[in-house]
C-alpha positions in Angstrom: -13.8 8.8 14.3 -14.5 6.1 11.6 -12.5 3.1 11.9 -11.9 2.9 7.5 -8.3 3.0 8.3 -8.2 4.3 3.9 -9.9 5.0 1.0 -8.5 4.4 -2.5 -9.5 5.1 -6.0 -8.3 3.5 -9.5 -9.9 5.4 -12.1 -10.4 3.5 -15.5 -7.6 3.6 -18.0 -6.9 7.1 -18.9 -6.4 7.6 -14.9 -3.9 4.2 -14.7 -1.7 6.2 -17.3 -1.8 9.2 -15.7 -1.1 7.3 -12.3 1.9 5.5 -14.0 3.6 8.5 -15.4 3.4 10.0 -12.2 4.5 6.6 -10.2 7.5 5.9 -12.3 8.4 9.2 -12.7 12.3 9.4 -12.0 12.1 5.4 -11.6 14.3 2.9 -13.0 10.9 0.0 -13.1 13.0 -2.2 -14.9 16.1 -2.2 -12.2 13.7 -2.4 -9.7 11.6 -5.3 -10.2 15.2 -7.4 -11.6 16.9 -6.0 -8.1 14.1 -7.5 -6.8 12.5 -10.0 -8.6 14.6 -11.1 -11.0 12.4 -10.4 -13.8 11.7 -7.6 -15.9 8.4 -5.6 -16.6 7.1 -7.8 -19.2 7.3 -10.9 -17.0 5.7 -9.5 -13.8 2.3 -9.3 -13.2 1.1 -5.4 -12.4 -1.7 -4.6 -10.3 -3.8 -1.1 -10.9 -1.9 1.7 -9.4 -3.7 3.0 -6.6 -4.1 6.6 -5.1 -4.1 5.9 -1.4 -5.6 8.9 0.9 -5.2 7.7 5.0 -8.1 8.6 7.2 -8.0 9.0 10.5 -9.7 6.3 12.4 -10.5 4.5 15.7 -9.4 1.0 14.1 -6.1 -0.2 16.0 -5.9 -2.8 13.0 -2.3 -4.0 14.3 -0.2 -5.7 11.8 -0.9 -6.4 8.2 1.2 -7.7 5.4 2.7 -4.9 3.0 2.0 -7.3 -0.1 -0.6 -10.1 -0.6 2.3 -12.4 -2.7 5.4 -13.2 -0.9 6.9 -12.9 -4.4 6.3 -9.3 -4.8 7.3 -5.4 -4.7 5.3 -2.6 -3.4 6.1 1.1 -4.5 4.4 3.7 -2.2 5.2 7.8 -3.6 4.5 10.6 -1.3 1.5 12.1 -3.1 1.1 16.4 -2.6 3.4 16.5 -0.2 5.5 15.0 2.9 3.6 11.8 4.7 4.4 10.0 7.9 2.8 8.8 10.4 1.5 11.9 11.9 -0.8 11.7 8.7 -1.6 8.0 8.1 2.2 6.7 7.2 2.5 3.1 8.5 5.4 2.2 10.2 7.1 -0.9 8.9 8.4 -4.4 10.9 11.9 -4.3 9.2 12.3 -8.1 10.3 9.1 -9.6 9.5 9.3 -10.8 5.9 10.0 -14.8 7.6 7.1 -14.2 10.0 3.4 -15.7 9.1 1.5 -14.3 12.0 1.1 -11.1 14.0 2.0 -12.8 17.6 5.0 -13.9 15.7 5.8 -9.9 14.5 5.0 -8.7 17.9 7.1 -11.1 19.8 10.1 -10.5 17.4 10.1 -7.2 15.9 9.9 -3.4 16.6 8.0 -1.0 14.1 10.0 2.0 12.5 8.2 5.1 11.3 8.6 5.9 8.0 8.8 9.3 6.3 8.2 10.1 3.1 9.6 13.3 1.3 7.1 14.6 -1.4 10.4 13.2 -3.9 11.2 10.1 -2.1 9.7 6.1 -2.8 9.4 3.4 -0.1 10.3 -0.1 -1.9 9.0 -2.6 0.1 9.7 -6.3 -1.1 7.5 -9.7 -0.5 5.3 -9.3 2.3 7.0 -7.2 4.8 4.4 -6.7 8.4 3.3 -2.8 8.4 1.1 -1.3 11.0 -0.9 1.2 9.9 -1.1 4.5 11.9 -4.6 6.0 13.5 -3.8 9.7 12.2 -5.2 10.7 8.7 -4.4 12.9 5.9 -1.8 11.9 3.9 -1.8 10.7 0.2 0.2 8.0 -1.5 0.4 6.2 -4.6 0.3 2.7 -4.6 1.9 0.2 -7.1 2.3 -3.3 -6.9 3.9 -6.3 -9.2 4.4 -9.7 -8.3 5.6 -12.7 -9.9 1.9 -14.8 -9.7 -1.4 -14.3 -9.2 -2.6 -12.5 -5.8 -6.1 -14.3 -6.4 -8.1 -14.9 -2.9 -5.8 -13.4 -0.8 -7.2 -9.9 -1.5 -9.9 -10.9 1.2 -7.6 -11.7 3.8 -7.5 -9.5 7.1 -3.8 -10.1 6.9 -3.0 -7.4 4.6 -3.5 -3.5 3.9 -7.1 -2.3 3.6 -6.8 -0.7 0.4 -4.6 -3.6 -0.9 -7.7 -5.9 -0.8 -10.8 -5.7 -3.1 -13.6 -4.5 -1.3 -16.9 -2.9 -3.0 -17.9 0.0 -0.3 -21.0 2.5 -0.7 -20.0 5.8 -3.1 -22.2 7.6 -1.0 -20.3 7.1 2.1 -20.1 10.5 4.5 -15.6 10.1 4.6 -15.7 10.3 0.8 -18.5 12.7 -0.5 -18.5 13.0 -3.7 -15.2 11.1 -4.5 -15.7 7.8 -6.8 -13.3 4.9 -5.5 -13.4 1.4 -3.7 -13.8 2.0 -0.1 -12.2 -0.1 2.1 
């Protein structure tokens, strides 16, 4: 069992459109981000779409923030089918967006599963705690927007694997064959 708790790939631009008509697909992005940001499209900064497969893993990585800006909205879609966290599916800390630390989210806060429907979205806004699950399988897409720049805090241990940017080796046995970031 590998404890690479994801992997994720971006694709160059002809994938990001294909990833963004899937993503928004049904999706009101402009009520969103103004329900939750209070700005529209054009004033939010977008990072790539991600296609997020979980792997099943040894790490018990405990929890990890859900966005690296507290100004922010993540938009995880079920990708091929249901996902939970029987296949990868994190379970959120619906309490934690106050919290800075994980003693703080374990001392206050309970996790809940979540399940995703192959047709349903999980909106998650700011930086909400999530605790990844052990179990593998599952797909998602990732998107992200946020109101500044995430800059250095992609290579915090504080948030999702696959949120942060991380170079890993293509030739990696869990991937074989697949081109992506590793994380």
């Amino acid at each position: 069992s590998s404890t690479r708790s994801a992997i994720y790939w971006e694709g160059g631009d002809d994938h990001q459109r294909i990833f963004k008509n899937f993503m928004e697909e049904g999706l009101n992005m402009e009520g969103i981000l103004r329900s939750c940001l209070r700005k529209g499209e054009d004033e939010v900064l977008h990072q790539p779409l991600r296609l997020v497969r979980f792997l099943r893993n040894s790490a018990n990585l405990g929890p990890k923030k859900a966005h690296p800006h507290p100004n922010s909205v993540s938009i995880f879609r079920a990708f091929g089918g249901d996902v939970g966290y029987e296949n990868g599916m994190f379970r959120i800390y619906p309490c934690s967006h106050p919290l800075q630390t994980k003693e703080e989210v374990l001392d206050t806060c309970r996790p809940t599963e979540v399940r995703l429907a192959a047709d349903q979205v999980l909106i998650v806004f700011g930086s909400l705690w999530v605790e990844l699950s052990t179990n593998g399988g599952g797909l998602v897409m990732w998107k992200g927007c946020s109101t500044g720049i995430v800059g250095l805090h992609n290579f915090s241990e504080l948030f999702l694997p696959f949120l942060k940017i991380h170079v890993g080796d293509a030739d990696d046995e869990d991937v074989k064959g697949e081109s992506g970031v590793l994380v």
